[in-house]
The first five atom37 places (N, CA, C, CB, O) and aatype in JSON, in Angstrom:
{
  "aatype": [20, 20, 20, 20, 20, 20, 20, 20, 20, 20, 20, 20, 20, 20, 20, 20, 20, 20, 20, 20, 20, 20, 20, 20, 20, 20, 20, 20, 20, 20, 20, 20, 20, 20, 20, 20, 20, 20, 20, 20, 20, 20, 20, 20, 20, 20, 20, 20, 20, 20, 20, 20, 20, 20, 20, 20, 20, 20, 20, 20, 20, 20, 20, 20, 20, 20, 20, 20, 20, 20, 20, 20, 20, 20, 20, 20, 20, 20, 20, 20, 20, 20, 20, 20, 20, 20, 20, 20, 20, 20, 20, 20, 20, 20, 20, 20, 20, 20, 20, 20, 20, 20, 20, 20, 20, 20, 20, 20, 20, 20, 20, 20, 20, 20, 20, 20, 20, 20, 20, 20, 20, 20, 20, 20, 20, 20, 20, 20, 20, 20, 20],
  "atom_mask": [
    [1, 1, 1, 1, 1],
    [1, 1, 1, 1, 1],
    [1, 1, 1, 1, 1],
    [1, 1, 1, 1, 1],
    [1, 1, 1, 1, 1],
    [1, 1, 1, 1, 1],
    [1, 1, 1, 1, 1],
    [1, 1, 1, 1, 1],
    [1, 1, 1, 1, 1],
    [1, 1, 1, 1, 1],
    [1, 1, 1, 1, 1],
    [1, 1, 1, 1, 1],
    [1, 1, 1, 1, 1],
    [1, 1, 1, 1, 1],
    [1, 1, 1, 1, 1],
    [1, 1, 1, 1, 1],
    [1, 1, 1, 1, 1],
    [1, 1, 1, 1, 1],
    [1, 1, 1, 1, 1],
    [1, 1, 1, 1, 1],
    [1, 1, 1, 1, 1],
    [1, 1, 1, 1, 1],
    [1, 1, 1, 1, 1],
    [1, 1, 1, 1, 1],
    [1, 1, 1, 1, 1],
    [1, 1, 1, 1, 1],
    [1, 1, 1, 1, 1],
    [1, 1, 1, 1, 1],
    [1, 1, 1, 1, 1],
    [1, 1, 1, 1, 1],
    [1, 1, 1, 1, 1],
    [1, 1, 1, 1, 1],
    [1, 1, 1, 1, 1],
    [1, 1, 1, 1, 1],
    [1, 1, 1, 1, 1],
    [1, 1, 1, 1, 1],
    [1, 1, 1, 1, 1],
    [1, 1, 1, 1, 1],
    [1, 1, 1, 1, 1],
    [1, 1, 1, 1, 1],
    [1, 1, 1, 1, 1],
    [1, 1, 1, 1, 1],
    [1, 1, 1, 1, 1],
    [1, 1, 1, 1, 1],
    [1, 1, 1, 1, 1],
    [1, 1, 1, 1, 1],
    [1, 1, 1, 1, 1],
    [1, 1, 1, 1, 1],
    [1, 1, 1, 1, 1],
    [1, 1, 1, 1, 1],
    [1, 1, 1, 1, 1],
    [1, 1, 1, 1, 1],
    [1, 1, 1, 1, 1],
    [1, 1, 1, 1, 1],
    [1, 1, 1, 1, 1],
    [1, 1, 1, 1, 1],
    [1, 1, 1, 1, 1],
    [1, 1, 1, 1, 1],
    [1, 1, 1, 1, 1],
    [1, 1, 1, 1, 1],
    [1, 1, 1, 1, 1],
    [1, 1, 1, 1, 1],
    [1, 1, 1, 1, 1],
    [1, 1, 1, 1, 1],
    [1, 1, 1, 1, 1],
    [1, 1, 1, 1, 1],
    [1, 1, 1, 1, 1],
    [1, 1, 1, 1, 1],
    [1, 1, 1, 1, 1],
    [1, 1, 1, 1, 1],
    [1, 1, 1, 1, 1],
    [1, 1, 1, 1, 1],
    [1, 1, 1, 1, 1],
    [1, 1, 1, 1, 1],
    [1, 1, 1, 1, 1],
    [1, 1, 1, 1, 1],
    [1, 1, 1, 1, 1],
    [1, 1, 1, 1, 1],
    [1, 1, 1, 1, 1],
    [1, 1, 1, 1, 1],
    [1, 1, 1, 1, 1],
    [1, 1, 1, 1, 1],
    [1, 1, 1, 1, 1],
    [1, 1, 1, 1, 1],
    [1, 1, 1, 1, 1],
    [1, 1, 1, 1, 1],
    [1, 1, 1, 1, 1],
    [1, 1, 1, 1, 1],
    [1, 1, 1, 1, 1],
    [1, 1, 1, 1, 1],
    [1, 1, 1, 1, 1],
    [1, 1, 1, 1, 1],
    [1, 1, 1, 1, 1],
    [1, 1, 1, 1, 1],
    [1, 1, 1, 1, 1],
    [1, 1, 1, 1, 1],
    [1, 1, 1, 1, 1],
    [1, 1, 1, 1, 1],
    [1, 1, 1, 1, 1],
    [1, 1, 1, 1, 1],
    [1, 1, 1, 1, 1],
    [1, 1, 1, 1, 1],
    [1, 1, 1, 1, 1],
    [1, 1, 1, 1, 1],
    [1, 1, 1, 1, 1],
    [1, 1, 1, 1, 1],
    [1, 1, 1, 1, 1],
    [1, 1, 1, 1, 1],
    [1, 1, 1, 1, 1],
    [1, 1, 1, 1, 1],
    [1, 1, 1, 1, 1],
    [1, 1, 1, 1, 1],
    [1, 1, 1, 1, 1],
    [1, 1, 1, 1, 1],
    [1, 1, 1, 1, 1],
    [1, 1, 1, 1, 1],
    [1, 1, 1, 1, 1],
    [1, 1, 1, 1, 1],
    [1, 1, 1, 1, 1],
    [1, 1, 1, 1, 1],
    [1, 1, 1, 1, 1],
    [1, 1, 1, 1, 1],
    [1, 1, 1, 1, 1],
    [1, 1, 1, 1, 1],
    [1, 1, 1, 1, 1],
    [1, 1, 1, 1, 1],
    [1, 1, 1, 1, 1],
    [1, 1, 1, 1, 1],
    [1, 1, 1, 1, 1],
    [1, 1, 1, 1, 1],
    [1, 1, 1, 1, 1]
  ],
  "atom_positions": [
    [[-27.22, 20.3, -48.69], [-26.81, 21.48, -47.98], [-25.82, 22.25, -48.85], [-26.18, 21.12, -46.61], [-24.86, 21.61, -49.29]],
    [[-25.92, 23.49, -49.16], [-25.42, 24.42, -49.95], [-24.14, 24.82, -48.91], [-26.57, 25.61, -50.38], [-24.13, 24.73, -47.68]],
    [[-23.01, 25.32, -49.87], [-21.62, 25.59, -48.92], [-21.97, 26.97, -48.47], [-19.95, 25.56, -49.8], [-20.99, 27.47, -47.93]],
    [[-23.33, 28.03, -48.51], [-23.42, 29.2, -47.64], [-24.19, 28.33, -46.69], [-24.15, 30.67, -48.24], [-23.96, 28.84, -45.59]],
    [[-25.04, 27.21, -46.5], [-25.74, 26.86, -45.28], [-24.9, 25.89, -44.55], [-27.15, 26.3, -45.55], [-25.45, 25.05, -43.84]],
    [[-23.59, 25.94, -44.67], [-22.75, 25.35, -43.67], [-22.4, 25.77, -42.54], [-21.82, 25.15, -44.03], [-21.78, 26.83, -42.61]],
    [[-22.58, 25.31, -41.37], [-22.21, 25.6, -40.34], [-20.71, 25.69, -39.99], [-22.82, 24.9, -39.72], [-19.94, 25.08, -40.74]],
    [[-20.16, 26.42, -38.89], [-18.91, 26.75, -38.7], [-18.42, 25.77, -37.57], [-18.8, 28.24, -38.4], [-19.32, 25.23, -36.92]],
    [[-17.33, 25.53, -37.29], [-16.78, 24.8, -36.28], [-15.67, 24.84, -35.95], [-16.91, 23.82, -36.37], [-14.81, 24.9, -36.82]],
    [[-15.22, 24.8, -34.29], [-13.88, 24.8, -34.02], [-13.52, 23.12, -33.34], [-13.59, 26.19, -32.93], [-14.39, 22.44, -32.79]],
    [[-12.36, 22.76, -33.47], [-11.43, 21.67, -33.5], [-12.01, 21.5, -31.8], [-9.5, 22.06, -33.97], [-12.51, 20.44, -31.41]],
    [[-11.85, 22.7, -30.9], [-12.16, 22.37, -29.17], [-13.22, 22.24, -29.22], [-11.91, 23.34, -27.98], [-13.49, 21.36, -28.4]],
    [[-15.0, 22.92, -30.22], [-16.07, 22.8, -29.65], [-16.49, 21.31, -30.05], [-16.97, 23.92, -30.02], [-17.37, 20.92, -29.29]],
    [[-16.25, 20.69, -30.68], [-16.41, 19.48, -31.46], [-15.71, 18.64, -29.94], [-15.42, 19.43, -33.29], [-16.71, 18.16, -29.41]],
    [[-14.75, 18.35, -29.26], [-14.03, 17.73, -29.1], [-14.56, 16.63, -27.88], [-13.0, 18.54, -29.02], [-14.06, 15.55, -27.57]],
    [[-15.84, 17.37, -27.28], [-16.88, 17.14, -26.29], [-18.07, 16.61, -27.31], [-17.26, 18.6, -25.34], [-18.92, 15.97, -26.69]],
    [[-18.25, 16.7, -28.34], [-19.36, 15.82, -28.8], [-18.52, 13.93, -29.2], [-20.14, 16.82, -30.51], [-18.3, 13.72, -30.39]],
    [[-18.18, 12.85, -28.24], [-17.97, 11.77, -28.23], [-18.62, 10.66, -28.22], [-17.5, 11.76, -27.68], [-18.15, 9.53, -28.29]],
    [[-20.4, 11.16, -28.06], [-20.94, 10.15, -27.26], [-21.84, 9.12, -28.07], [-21.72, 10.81, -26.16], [-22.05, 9.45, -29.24]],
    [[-22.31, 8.14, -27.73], [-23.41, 7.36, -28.5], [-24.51, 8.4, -28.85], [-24.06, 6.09, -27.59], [-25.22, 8.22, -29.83]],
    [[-24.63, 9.44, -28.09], [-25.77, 10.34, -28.74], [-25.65, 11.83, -29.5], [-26.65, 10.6, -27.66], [-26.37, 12.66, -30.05]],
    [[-24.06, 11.59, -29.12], [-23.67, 12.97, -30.45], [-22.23, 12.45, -30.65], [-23.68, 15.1, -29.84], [-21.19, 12.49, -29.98]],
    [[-22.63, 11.94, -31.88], [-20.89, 11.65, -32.22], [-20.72, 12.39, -33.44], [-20.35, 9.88, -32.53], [-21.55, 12.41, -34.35]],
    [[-19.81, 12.89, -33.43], [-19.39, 14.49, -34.49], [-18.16, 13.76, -34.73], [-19.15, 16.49, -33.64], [-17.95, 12.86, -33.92]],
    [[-17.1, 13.97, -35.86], [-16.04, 13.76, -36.34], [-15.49, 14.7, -37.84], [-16.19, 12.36, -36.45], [-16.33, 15.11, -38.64]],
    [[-14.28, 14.9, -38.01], [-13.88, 15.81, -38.87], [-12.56, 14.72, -40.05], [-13.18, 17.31, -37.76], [-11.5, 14.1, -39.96]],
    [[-13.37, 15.02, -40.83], [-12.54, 14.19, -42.05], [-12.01, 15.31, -43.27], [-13.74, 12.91, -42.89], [-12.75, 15.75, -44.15]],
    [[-11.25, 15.49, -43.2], [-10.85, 17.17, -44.22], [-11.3, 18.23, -44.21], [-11.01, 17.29, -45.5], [-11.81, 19.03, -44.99]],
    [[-11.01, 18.1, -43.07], [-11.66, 19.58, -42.79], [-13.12, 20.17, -42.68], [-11.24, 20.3, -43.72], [-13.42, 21.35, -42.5]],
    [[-14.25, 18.68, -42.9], [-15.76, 18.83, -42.84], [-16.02, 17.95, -41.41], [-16.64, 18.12, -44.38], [-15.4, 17.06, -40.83]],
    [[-17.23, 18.68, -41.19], [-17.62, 17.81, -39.97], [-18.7, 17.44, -40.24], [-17.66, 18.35, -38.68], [-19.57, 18.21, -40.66]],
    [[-18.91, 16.03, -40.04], [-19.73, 14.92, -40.26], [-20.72, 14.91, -38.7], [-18.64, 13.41, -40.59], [-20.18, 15.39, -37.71]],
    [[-21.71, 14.53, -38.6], [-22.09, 13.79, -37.55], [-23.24, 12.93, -37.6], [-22.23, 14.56, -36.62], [-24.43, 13.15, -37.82]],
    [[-22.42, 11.64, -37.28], [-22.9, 10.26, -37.43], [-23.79, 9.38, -36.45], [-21.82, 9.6, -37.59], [-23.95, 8.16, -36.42]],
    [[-24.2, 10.18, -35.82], [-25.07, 9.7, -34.48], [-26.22, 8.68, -34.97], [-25.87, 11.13, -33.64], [-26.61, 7.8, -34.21]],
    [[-26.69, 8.82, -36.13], [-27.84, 8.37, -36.71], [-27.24, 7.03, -37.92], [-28.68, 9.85, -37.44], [-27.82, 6.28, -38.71]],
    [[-26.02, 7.21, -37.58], [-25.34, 5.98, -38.44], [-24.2, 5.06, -37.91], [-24.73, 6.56, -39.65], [-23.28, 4.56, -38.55]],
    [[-24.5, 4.96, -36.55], [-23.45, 4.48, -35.24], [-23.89, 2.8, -35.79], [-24.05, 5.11, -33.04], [-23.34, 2.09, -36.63]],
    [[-25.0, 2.58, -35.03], [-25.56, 1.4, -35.84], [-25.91, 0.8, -36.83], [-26.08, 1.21, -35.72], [-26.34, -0.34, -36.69]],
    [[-25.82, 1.44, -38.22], [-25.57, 0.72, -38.98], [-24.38, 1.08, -39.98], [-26.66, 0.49, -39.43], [-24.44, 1.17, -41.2]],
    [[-23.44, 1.24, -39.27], [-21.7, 1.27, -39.75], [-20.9, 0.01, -39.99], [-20.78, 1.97, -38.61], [-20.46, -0.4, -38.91]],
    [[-20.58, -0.73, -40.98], [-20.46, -2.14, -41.1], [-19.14, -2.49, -40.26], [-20.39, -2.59, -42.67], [-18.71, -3.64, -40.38]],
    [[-18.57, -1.74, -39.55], [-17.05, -1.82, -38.92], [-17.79, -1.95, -37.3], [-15.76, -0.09, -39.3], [-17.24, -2.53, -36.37]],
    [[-18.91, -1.39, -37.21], [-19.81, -1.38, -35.75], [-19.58, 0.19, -35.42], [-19.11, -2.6, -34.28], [-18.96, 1.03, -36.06]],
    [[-20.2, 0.28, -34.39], [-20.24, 1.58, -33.82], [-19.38, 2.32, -33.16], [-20.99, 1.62, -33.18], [-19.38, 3.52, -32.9]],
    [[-18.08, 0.82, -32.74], [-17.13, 1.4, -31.71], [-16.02, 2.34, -32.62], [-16.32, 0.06, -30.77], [-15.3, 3.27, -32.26]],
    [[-16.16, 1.84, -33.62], [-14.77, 2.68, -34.47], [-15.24, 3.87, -34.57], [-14.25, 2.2, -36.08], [-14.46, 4.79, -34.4]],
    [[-16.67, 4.17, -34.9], [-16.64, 5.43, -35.0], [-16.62, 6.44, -33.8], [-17.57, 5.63, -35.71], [-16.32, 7.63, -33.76]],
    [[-17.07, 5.52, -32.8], [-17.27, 6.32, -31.27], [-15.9, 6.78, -31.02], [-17.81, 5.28, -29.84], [-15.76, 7.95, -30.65]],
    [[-14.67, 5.89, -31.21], [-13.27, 5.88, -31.42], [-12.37, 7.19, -31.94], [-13.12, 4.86, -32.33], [-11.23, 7.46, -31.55]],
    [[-13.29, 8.04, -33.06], [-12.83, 9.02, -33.26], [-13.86, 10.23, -33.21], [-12.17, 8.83, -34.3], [-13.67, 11.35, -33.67]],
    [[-14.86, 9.8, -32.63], [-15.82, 10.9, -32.6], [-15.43, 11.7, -31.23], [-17.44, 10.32, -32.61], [-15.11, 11.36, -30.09]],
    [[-15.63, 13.15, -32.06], [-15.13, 14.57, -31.69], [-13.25, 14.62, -31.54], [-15.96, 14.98, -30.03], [-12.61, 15.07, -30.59]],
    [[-12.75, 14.06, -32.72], [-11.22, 14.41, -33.52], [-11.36, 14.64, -34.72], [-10.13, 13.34, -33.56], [-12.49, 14.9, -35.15]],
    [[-10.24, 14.62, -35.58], [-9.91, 14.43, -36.95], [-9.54, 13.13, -37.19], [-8.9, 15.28, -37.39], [-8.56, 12.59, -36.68]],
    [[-10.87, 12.28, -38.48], [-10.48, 11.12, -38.23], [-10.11, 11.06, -39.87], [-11.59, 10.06, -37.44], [-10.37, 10.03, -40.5]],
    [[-9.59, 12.0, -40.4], [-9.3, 12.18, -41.49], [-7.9, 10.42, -41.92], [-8.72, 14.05, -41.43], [-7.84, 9.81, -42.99]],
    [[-7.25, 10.21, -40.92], [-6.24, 9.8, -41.51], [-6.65, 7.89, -41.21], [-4.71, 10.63, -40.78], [-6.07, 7.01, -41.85]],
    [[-7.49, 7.66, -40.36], [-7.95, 6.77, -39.63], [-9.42, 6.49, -41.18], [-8.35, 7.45, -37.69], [-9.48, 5.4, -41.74]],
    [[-10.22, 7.46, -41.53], [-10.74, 7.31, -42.89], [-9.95, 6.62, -44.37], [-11.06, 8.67, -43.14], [-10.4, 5.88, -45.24]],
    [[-8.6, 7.26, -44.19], [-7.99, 7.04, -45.54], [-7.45, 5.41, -44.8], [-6.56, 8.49, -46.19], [-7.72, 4.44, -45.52]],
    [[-7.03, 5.22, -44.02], [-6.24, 3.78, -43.64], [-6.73, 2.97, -44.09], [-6.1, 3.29, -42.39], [-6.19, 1.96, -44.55]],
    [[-8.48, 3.37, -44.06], [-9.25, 2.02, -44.06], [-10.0, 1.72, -45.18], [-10.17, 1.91, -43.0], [-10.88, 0.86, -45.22]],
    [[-9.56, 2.63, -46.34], [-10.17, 2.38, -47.85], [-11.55, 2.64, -47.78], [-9.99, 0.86, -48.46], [-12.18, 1.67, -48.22]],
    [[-12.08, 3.32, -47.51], [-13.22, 3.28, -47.84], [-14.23, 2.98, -49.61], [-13.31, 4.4, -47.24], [-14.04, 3.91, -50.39]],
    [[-15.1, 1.95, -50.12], [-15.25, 2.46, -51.48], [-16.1, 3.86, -51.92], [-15.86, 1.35, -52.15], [-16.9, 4.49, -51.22]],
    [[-15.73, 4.09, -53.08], [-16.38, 4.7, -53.45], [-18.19, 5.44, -52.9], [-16.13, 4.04, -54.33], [-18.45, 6.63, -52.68]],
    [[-19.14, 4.24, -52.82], [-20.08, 4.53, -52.47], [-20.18, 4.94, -50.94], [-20.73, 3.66, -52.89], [-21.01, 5.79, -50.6]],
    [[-19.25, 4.26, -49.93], [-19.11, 4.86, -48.88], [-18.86, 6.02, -48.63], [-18.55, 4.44, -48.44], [-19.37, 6.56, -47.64]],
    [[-18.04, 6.65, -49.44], [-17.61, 7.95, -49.53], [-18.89, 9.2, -49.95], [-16.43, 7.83, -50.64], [-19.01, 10.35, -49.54]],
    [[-19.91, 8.26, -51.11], [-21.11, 8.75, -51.53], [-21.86, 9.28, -50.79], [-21.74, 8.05, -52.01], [-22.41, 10.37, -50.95]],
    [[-21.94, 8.57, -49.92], [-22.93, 8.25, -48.54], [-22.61, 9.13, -47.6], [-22.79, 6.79, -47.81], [-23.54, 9.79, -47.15]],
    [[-21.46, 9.32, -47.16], [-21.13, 10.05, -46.18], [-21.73, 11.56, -46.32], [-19.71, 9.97, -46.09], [-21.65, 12.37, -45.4]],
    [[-22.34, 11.84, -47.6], [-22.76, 13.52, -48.31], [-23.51, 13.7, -47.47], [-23.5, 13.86, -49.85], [-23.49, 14.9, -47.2]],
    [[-24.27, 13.1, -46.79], [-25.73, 13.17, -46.5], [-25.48, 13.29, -44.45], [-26.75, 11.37, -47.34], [-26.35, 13.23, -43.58]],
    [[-24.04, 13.45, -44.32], [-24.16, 13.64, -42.99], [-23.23, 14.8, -42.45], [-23.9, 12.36, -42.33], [-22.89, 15.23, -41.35]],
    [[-22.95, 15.1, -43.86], [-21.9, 16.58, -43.49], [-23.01, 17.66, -42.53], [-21.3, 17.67, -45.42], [-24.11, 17.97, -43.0]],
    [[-22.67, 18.06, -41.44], [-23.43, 19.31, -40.67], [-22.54, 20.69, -40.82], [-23.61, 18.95, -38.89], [-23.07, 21.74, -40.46]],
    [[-21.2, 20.71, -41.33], [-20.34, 21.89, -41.38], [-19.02, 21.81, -41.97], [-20.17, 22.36, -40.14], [-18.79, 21.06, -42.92]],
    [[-18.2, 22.5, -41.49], [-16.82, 22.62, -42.08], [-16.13, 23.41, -40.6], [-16.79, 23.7, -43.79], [-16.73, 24.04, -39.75]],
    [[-14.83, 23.13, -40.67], [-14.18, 23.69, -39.5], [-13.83, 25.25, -40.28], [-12.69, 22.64, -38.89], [-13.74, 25.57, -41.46]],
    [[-13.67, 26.17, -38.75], [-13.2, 27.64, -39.01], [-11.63, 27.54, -39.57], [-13.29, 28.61, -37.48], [-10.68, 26.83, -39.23]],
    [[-11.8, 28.56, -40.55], [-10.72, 29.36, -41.02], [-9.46, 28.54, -40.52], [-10.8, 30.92, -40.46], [-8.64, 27.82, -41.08]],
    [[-9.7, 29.04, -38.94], [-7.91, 28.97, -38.26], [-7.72, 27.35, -37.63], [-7.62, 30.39, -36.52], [-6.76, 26.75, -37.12]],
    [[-9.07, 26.99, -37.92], [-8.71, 25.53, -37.61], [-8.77, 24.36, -38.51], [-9.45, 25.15, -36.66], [-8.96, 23.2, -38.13]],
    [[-8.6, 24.73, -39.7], [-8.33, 24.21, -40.79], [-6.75, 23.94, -40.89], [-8.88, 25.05, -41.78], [-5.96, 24.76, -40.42]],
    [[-6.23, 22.5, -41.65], [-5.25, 21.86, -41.92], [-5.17, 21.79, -43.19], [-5.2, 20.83, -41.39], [-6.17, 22.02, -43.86]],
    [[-4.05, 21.48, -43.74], [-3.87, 21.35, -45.65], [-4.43, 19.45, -45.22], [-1.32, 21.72, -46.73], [-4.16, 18.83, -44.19]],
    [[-5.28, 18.94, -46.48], [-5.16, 17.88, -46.46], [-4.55, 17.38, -47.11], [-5.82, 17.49, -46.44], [-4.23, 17.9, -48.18]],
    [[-4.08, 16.01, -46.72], [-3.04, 15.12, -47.03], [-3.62, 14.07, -48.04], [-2.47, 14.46, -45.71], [-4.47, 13.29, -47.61]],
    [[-3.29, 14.0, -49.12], [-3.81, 13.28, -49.85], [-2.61, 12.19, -50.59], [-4.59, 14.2, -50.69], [-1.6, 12.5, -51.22]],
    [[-3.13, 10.83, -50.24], [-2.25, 9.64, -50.72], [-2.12, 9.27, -51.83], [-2.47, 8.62, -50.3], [-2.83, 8.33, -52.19]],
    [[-1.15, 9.9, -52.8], [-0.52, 9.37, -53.85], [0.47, 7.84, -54.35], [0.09, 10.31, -53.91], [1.65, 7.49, -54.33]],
    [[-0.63, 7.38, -54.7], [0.12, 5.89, -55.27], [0.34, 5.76, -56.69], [-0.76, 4.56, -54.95], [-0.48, 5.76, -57.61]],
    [[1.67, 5.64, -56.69], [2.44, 5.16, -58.25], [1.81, 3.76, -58.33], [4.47, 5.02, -58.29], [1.71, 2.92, -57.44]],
    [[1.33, 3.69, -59.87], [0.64, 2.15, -60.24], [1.4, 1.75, -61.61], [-1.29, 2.19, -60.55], [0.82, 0.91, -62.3]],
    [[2.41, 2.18, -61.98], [3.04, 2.07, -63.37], [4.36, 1.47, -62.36], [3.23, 3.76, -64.56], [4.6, 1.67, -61.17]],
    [[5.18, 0.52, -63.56], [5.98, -0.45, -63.33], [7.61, 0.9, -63.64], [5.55, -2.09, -64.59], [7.71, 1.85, -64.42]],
    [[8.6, 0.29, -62.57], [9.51, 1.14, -62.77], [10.45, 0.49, -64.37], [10.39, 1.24, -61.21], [10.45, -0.56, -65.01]],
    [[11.06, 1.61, -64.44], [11.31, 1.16, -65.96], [12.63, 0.76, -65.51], [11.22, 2.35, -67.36], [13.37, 1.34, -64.72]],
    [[12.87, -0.82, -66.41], [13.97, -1.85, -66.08], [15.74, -0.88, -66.34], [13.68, -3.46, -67.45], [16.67, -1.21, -65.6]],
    [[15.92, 0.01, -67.18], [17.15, 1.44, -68.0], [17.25, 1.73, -66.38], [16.31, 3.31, -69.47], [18.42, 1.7, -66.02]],
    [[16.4, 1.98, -65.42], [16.52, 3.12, -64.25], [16.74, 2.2, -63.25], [15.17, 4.2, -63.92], [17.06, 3.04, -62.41]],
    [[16.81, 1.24, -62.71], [16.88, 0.18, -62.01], [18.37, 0.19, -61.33], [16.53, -1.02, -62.91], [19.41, -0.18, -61.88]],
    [[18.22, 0.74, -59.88], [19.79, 0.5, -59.31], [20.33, -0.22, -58.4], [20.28, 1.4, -58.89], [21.19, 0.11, -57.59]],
    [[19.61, -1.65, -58.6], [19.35, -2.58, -57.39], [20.32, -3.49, -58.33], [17.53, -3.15, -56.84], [20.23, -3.84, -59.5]],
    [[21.46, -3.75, -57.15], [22.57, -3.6, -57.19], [22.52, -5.98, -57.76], [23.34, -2.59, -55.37], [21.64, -6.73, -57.36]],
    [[23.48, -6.35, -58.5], [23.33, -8.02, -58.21], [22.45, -8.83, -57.64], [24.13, -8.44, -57.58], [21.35, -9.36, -57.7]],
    [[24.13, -8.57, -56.64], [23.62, -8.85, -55.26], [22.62, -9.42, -54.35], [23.55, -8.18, -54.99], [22.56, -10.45, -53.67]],
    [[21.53, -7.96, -54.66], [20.59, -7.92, -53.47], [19.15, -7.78, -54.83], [20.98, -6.22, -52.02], [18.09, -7.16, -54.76]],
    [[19.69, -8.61, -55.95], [18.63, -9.07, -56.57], [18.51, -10.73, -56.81], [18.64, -8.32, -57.79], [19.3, -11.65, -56.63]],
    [[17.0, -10.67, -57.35], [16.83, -12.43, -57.63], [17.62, -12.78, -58.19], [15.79, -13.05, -58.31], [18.08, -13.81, -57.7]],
    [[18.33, -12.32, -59.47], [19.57, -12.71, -59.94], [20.44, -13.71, -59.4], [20.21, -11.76, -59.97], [20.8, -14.74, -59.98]],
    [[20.77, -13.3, -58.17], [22.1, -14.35, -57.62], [22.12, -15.0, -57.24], [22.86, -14.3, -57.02], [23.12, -15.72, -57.15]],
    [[20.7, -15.27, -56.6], [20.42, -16.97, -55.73], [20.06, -17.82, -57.16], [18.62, -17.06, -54.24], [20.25, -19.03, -57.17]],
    [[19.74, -17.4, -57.88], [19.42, -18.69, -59.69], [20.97, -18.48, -60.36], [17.67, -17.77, -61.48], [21.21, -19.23, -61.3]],
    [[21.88, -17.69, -60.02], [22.84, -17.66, -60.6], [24.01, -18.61, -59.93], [23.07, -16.37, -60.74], [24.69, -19.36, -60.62]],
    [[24.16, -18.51, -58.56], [24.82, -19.28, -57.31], [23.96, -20.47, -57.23], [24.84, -18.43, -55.8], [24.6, -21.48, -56.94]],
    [[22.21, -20.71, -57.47], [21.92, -22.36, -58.0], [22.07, -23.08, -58.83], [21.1, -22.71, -58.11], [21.92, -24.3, -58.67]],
    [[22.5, -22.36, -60.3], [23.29, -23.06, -61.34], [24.2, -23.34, -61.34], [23.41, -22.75, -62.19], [24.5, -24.21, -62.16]],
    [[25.32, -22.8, -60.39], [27.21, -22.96, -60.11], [26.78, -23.85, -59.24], [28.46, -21.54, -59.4], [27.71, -24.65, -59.33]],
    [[25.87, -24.42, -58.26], [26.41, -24.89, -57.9], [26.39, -26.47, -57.96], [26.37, -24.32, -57.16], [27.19, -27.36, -57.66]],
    [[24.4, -26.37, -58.78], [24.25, -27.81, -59.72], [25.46, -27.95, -60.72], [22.75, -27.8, -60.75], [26.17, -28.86, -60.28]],
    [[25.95, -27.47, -61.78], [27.17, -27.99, -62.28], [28.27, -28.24, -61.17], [27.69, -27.04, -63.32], [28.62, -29.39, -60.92]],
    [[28.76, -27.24, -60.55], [29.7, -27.91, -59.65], [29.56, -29.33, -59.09], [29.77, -27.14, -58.61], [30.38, -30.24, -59.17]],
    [[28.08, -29.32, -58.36], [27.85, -31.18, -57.73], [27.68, -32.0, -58.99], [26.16, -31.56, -56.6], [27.87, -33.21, -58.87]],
    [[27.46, -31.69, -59.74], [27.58, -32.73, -60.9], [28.72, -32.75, -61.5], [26.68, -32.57, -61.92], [28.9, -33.69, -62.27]],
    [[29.45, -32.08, -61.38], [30.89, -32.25, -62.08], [31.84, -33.39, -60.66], [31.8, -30.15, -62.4], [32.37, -34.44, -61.02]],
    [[31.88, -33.0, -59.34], [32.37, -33.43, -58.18], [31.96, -34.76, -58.58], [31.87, -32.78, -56.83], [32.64, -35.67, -59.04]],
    [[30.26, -34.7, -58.25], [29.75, -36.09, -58.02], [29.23, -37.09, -59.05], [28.77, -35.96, -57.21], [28.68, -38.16, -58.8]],
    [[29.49, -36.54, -60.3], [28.51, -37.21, -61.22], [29.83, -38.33, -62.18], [27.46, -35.73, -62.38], [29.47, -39.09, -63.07]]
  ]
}
């Protein structure tokens, strides 16, 4: 489906399609409808019935979808929501690089540091007492 043969949609007309036989849902702002993929959804049918006719945009990202799931889903886009019922999407940024040890402001204390530092004082201490 080409982005001029997309259909239009509002957030209220969607909100009445819930059912085992029209389940519609909006994931960034596209609307999907999955009626023909209720049963074979590997989570079952109820999750999707669960958000069918909302935005299950955030309820999508929770649950990781892979890659090919995401593939798959191409093939059930029916539209895109209108203009005024469009949201910015939220997209989850994860840092995967290690913080650098120079920048580190975690204080003694309330690091591993002090329980191996307070278990060495206190093996010499009992060995000095008791040994």
């Amino acid at each position: 489906m080409t982005e001029s043969e997309l259909k239009l949609f509002t957030r209220k007309g969607l909100a009445e399609r819930n059912t085992k036989t029209d389940a519609v849902f909006v994931i960034e702002n596209v609307v999907y409808d999955v009626t023909k993929f209720l049963d074979d959804h590997p989570g079952g049918h109820e999750v999707l019935l669960n958000v069918a006719g909302k935005d299950a945009s955030e309820d999508f990202d929770d649950v990781g979808h892979s890659s090919d799931a995401k593939d798959m889903m191409k093939k059930y886009i029916i539209g895109e929501l209108v203009e005024e019922d469009k949201v910015p999407t939220k997209r989850k940024e994860y840092k995967w690089s290690e913080t650098d040890s120079t920048t580190n402001t975690e204080s003694f204390l309330s690091s591993w540091k002090f329980p191996v530092v307070l278990g060495l004082v206190m093996t010499v201490l009992y060995s000095y007492l008791f040994g």
